[in-house]
Backbone as CSV, one residue per row, in Angstrom:
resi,resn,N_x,N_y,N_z,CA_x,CA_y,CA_z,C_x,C_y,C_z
1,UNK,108.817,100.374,54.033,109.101,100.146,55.435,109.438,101.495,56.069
2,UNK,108.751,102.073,57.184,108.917,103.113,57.763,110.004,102.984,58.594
3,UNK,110.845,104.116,58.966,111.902,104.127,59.518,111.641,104.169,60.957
4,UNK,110.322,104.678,61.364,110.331,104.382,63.108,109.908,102.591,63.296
5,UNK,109.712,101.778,62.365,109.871,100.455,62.311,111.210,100.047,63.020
6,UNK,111.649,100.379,62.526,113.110,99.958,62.550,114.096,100.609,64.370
7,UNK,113.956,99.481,64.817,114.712,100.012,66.155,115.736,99.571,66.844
8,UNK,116.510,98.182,66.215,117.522,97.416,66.542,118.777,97.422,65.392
9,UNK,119.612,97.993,65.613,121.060,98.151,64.855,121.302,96.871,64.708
10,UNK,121.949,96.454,63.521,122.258,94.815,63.260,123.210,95.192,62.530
11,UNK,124.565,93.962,62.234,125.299,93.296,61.557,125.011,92.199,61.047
12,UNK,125.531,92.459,60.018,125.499,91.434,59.242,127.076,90.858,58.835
13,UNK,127.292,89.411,59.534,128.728,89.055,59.497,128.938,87.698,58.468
14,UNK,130.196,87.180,57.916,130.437,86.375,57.094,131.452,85.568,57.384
15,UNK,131.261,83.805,57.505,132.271,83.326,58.227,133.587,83.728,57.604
16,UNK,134.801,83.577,58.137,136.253,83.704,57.235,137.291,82.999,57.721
17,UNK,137.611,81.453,57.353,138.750,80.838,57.530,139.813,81.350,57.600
18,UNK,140.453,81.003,58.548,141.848,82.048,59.013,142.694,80.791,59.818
19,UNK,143.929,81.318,60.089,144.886,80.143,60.281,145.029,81.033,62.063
20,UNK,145.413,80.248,63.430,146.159,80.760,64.281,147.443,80.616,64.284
21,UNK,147.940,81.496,65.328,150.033,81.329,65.245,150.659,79.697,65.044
22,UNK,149.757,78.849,65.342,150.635,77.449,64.709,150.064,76.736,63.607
23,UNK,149.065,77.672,63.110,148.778,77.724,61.324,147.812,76.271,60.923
24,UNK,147.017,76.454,62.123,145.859,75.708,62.465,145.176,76.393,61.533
25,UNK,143.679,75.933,61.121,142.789,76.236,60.352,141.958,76.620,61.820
26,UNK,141.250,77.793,61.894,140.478,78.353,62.797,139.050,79.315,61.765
27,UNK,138.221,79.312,62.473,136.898,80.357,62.059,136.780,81.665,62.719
28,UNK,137.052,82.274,61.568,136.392,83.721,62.133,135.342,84.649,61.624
29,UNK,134.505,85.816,62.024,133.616,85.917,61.432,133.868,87.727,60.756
30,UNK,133.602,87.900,59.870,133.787,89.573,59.691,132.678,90.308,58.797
31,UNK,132.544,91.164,59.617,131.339,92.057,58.783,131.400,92.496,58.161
32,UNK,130.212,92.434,57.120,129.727,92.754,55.489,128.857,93.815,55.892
33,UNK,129.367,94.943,55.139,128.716,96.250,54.894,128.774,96.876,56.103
34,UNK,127.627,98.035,56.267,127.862,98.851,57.302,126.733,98.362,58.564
35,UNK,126.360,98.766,59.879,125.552,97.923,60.258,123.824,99.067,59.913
36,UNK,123.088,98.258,60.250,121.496,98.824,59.005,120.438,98.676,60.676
37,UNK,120.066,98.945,60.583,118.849,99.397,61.645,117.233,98.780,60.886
38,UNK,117.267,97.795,61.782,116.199,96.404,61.182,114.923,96.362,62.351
39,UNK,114.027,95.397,61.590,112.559,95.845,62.769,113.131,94.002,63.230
40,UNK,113.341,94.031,64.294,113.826,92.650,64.853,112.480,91.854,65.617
41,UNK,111.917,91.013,65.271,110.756,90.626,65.976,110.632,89.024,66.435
42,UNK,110.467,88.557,67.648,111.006,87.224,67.570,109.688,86.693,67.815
43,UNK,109.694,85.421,66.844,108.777,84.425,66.162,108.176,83.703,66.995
44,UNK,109.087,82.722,67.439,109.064,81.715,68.265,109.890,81.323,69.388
45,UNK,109.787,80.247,70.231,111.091,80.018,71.529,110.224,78.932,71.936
46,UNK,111.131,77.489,71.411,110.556,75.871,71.583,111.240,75.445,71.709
47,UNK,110.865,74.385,72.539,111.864,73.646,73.573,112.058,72.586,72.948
48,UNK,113.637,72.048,72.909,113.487,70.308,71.804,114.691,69.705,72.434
49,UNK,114.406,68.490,72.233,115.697,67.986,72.658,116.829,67.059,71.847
50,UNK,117.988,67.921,72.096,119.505,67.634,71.408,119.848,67.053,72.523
51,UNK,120.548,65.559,71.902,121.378,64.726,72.489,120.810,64.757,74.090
52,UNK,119.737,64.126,74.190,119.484,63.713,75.450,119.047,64.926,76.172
53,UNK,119.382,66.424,75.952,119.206,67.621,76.545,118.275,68.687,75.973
54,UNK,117.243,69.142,77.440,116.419,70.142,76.525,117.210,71.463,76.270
55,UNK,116.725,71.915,75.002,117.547,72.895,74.596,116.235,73.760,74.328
56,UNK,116.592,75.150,74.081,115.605,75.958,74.058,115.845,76.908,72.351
57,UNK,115.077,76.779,71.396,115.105,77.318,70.357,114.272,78.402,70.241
58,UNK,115.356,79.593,69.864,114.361,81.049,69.728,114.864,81.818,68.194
59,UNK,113.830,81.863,67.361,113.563,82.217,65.924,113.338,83.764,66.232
60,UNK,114.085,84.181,65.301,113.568,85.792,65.037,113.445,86.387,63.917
61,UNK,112.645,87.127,63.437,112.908,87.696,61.870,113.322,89.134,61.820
62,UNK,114.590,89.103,61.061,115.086,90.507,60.821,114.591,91.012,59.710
63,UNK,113.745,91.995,59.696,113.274,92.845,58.514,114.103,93.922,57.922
64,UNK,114.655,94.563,57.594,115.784,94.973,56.555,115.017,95.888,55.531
65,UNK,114.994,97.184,54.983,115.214,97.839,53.862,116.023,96.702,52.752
66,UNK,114.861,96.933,51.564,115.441,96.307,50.373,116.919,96.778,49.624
67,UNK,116.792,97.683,49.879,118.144,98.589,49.477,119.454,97.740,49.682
68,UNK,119.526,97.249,51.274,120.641,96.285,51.586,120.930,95.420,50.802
69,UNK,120.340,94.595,49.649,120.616,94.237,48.791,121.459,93.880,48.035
70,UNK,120.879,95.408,47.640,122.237,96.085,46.342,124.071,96.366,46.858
71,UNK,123.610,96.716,48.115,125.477,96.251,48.872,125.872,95.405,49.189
72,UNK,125.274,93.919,49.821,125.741,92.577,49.402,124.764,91.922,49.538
73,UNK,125.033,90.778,49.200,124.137,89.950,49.155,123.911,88.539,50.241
74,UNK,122.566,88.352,51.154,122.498,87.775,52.312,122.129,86.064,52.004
75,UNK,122.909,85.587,52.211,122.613,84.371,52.070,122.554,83.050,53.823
76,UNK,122.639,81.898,54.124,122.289,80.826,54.994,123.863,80.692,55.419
77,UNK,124.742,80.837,55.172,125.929,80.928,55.716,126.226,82.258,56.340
78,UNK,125.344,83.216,56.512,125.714,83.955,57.380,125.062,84.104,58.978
79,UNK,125.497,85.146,59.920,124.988,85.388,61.086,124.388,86.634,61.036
80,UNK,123.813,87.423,62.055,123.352,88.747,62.361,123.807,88.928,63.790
81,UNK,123.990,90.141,64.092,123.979,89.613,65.456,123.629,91.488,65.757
82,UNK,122.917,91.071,66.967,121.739,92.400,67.307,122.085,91.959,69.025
83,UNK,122.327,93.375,69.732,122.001,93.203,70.777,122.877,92.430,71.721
84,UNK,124.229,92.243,71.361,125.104,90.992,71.706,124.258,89.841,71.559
85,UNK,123.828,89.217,70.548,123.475,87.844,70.342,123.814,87.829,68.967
86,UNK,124.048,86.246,68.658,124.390,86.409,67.428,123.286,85.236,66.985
87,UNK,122.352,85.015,65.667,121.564,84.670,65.000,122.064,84.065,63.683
88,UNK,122.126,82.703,63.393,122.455,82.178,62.545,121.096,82.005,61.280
89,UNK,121.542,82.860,60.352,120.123,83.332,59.218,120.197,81.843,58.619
90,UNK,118.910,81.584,58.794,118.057,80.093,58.288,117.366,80.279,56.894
91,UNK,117.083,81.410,56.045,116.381,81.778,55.458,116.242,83.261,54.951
92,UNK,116.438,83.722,53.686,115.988,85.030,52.935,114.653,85.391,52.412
93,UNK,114.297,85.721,52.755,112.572,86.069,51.971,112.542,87.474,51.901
94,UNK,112.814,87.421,50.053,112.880,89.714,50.169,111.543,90.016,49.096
95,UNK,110.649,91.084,49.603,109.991,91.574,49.117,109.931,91.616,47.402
96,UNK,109.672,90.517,46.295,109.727,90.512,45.364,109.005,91.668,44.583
97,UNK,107.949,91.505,45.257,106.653,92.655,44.582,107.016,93.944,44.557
98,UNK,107.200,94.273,46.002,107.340,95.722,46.035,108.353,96.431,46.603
99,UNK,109.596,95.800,46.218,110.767,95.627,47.047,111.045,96.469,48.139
100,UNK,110.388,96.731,48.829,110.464,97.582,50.239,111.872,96.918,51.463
101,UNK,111.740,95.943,51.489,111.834,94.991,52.487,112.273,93.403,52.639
102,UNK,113.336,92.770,53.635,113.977,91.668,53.097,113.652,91.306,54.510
103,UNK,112.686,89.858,54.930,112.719,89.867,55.885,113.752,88.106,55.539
104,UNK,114.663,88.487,56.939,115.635,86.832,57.447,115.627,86.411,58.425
105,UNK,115.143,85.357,58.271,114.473,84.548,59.199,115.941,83.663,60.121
106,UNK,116.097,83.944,61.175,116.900,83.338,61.849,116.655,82.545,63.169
107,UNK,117.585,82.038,63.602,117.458,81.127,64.709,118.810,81.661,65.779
108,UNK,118.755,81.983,67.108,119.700,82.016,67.999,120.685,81.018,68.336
109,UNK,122.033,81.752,67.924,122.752,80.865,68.085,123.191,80.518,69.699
110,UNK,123.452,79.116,70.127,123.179,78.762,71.373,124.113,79.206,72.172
111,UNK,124.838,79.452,73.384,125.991,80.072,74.159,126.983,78.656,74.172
112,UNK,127.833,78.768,73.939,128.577,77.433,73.980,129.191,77.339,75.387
113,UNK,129.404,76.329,76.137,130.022,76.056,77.206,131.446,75.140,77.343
114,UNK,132.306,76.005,77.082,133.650,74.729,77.296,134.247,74.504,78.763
């Protein structure tokens, strides 16, 4: 994977149960490793409908140096987040053959409205 590929800085974050001041169980998220400079390319953006509402689904694949790897390891419980968005990884697919390259296949996570 050539390095002018690569043009979007990413994190890679890991959920982490944590308590607030009245020792509630709350989610938080904290980043694994350093952040890696990935070829970010988005897939798809389809429209479906949740609970009565169209919602808009947009897939992207983060391509990654194989190397990242060897400093932790990316699994479906994590996020990415590029660009202020954050991407909930659906999927690992790393270059078995010629280990160049780990592409993760994610989905945008939606803006929540309270």
């Amino acid at each position: 994977m050539r390095a002018g590929q690569r043009s979007a800085l990413v994190e890679f974050q890991r959920n982490v149960p944590t308590q607030d001041d009245a020792g509630q169980p709350i989610s938080s998220w904290a980043t694994v490793g350093a952040p890696v400079w990935a070829d970010v390319r988005h897939r798809t953006g389809a429209e479906s409908i949740r609970g009565d509402t169209p919602a808009s689904v947009v897939q992207v694949s983060v391509r990654v140096p194989y190397p990242v790897l060897s400093e932790f390891s990316i699994d479906s419980s994590m996020r990415v987040l590029c660009d202020g968005d954050a991407y909930e990884v659906q999927a690992v697919l790393p270059d078995k053959q010629r280990r160049q390259h780990v592409d993760v296949v994610c989905q945008l996570v939606p803006a929540r409205v309270d």
